[in-house]
Backbone bond lengths (Angstrom), bond angles and torsions (degrees), N, CA, C in turn:
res aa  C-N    CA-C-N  psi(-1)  N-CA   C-N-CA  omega(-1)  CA-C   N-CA-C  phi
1 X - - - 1.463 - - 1.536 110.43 -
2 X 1.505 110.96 -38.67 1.541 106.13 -171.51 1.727 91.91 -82.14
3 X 1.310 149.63 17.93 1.494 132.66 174.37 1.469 91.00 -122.74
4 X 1.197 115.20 3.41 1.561 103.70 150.50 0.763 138.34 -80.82
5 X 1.610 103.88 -55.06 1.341 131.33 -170.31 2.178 109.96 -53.44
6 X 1.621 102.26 -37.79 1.309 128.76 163.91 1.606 111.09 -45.95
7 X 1.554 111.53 -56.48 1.371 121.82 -167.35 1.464 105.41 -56.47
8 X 1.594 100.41 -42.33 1.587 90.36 -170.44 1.461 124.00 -90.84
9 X 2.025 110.89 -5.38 1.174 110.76 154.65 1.490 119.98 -40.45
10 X 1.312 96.46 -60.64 1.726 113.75 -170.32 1.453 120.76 -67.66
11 X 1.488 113.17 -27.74 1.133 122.13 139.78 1.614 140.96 -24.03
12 X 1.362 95.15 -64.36 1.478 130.84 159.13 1.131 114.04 -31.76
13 X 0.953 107.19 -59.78 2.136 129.11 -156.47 1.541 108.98 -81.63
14 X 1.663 103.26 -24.17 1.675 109.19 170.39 1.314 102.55 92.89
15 X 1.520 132.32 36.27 1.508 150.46 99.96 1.586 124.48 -3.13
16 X 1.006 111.34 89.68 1.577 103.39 179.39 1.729 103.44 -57.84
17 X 1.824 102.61 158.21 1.106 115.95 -168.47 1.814 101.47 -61.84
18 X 1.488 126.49 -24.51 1.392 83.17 -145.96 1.612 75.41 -110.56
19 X 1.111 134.33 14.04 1.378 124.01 155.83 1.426 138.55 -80.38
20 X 1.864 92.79 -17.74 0.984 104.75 165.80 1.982 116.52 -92.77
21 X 1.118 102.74 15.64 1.355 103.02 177.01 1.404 109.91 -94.28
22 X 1.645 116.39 -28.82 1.205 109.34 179.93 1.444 113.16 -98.91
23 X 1.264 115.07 -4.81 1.350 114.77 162.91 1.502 118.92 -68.84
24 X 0.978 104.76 -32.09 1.392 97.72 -179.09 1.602 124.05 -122.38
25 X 1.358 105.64 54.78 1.086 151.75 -161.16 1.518 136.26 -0.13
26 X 1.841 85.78 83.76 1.528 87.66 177.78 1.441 100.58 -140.04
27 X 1.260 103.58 143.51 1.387 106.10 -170.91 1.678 122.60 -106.67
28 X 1.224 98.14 23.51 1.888 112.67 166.71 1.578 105.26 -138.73
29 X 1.573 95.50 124.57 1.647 95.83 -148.74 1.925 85.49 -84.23
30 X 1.365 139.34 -3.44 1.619 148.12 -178.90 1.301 87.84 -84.22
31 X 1.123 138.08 -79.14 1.172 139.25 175.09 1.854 122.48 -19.17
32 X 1.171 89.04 -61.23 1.725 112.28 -174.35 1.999 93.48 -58.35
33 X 1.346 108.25 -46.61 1.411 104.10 -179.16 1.474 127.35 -70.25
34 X 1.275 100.68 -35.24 1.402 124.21 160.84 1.056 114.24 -32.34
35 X 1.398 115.25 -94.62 1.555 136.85 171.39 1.802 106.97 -44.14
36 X 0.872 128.14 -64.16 1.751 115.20 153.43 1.249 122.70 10.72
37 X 1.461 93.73 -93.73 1.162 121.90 -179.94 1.880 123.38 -50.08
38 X 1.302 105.69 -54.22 1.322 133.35 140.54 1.812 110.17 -15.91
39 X 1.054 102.10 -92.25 1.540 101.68 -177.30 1.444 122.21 -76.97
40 X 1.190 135.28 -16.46 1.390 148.39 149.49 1.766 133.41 -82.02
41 X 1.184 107.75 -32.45 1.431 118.35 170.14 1.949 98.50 88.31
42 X 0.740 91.97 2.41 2.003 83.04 171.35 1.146 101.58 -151.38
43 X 1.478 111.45 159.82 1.542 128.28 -171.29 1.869 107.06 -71.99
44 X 1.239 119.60 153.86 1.251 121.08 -179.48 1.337 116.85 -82.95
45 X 2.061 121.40 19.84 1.614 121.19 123.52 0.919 137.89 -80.75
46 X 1.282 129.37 13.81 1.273 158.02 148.95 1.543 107.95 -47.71
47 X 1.474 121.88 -58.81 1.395 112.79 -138.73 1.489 83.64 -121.95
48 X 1.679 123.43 12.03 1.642 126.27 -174.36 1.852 91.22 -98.53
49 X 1.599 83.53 130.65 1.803 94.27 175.74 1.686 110.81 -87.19
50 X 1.242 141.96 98.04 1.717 130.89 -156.99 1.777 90.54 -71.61
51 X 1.209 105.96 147.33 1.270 132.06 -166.40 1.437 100.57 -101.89
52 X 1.394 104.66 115.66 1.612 129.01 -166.84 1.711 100.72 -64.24
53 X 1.417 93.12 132.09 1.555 102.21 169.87 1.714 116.00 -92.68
54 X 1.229 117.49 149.87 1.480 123.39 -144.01 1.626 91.13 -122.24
């Protein structure tokens, strides 16, 4: 729960998904989505803010 709860900080902040997979430490990025999804109910593009082009 707490390397979730992390994922979607970093998520948050506009962290791409699979950097934020190893940041917060899991080292099978299927897995990492899995479990995501799993304990949150939506995929971790869900909770990614896309970073405005200028």
């Amino acid at each position: 729960m707490k390397r979730i709860a992390l994922a979607k900080d970093l998520l948050v902040r506009g962290t791409t998904v699979t950097d934020t997979c190893h940041m917060a430490g899991f080292n099978d990025y299927s897995n990492f989505i899995r479990t995501f999804k799993k304990i949150t109910g939506y995929t971790p593009n869900y909770f990614r803010i896309p970073v405005s082009k200028k």
